[in-house]
MARBA-3410 file (N, C-alpha, C, O; in Angstrom, 1 decimal):
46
16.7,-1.9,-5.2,15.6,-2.0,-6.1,14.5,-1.0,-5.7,14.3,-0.8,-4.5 ~ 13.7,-0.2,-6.6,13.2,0.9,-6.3,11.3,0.1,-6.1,10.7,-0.9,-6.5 ~ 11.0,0.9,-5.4,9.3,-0.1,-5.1,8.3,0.4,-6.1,7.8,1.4,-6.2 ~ 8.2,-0.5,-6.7,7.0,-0.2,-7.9,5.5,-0.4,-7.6,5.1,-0.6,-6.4 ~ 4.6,-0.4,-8.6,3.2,-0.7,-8.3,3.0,-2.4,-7.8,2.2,-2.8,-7.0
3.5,-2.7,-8.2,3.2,-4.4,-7.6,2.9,-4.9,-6.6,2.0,-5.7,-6.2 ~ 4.3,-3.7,-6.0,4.7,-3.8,-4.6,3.4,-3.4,-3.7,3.1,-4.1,-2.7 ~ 2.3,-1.9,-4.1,1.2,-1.8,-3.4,0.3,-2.6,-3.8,-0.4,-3.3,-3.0 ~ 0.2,-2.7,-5.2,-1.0,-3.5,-5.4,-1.3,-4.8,-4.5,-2.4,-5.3,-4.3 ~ 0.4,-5.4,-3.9,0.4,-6.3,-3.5,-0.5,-6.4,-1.8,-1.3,-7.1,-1.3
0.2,-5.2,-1.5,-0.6,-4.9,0.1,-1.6,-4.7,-0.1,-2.3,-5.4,0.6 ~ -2.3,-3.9,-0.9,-4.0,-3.7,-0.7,-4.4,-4.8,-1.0,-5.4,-5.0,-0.4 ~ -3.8,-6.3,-2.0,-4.8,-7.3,-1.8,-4.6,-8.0,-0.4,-5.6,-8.5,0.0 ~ -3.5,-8.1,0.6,-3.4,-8.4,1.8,-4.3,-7.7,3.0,-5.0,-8.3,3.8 ~ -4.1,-6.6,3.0,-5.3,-5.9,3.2,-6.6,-6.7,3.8,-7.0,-6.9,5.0
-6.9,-7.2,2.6,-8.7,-7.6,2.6,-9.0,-8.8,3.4,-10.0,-9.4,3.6 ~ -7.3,-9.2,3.9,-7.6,-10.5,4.8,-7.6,-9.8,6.5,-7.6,-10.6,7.4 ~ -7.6,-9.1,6.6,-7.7,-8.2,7.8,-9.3,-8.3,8.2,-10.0,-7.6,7.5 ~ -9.7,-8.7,8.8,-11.3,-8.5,9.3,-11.3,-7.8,10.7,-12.5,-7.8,11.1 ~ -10.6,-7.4,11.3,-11.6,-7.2,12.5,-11.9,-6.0,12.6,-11.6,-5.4,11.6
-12.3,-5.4,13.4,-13.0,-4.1,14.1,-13.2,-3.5,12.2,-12.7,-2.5,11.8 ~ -14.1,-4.3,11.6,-14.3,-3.9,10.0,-15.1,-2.7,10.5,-14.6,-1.7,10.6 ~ -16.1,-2.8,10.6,-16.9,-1.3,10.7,-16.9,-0.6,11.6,-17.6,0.3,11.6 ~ -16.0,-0.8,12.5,-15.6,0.8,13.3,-14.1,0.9,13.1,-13.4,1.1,14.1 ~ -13.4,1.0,11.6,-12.0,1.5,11.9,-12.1,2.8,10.9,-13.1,3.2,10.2
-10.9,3.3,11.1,-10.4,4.4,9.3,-9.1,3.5,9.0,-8.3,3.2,9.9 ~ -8.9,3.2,8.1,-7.6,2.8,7.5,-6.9,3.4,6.8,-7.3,4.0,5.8 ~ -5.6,3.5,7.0,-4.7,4.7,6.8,-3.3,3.3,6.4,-3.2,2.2,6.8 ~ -2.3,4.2,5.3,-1.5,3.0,4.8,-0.1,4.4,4.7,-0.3,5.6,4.4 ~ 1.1,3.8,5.1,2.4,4.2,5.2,3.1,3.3,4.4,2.7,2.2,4.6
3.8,3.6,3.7,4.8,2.7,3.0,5.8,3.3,3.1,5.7,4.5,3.1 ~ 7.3,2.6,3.3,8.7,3.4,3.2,9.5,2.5,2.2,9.2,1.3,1.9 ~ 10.2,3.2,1.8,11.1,2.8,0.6,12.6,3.1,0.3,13.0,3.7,-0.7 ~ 13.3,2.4,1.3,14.8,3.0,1.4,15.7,3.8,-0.2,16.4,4.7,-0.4 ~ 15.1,2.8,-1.1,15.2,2.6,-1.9,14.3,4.1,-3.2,14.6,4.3,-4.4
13.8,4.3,-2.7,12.5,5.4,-3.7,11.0,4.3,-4.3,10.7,3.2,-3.9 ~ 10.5,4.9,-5.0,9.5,4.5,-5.7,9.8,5.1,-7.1,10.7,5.9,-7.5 ~ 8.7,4.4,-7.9,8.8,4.6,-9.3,7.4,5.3,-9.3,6.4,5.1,-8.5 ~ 7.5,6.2,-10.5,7.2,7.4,-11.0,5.1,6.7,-11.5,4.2,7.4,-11.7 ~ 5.1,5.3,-11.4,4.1,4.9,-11.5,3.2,4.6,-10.3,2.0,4.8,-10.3
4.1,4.0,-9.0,3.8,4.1,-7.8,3.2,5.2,-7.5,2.0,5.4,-7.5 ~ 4.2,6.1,-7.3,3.7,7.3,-6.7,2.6,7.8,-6.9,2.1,8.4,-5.9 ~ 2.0,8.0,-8.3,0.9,7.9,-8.8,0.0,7.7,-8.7,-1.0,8.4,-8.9 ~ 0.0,6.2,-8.2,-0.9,5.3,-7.7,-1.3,5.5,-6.8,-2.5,5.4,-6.5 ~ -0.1,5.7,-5.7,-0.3,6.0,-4.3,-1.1,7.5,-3.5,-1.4,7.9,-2.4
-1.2,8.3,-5.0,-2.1,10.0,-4.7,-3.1,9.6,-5.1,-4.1,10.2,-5.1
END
């Protein structure tokens, strides 16, 4: 199954349950996808 927008949209709302070291981090996001992504993801994800 190829990873669509859902699929991030899904992590950035998990994301926001993350609290600690809130004001001293940089946040950086890796996604892999054995499978590819869709042409809307990717999109999303630049």
């Amino acid at each position: 199954m190829i990873t669509g927008i859902d699929v991030l949209t899904a992590l950035l709302d998990k994301f926001g349950s993350v609290d600690w070291n809130i004001n001293d981090r940089t946040d950086r996001f890796t996604v892999i996808s054995k499978s590819g992504f869709t042409k809307k993801a990717e999109e999303f994800a630049m």
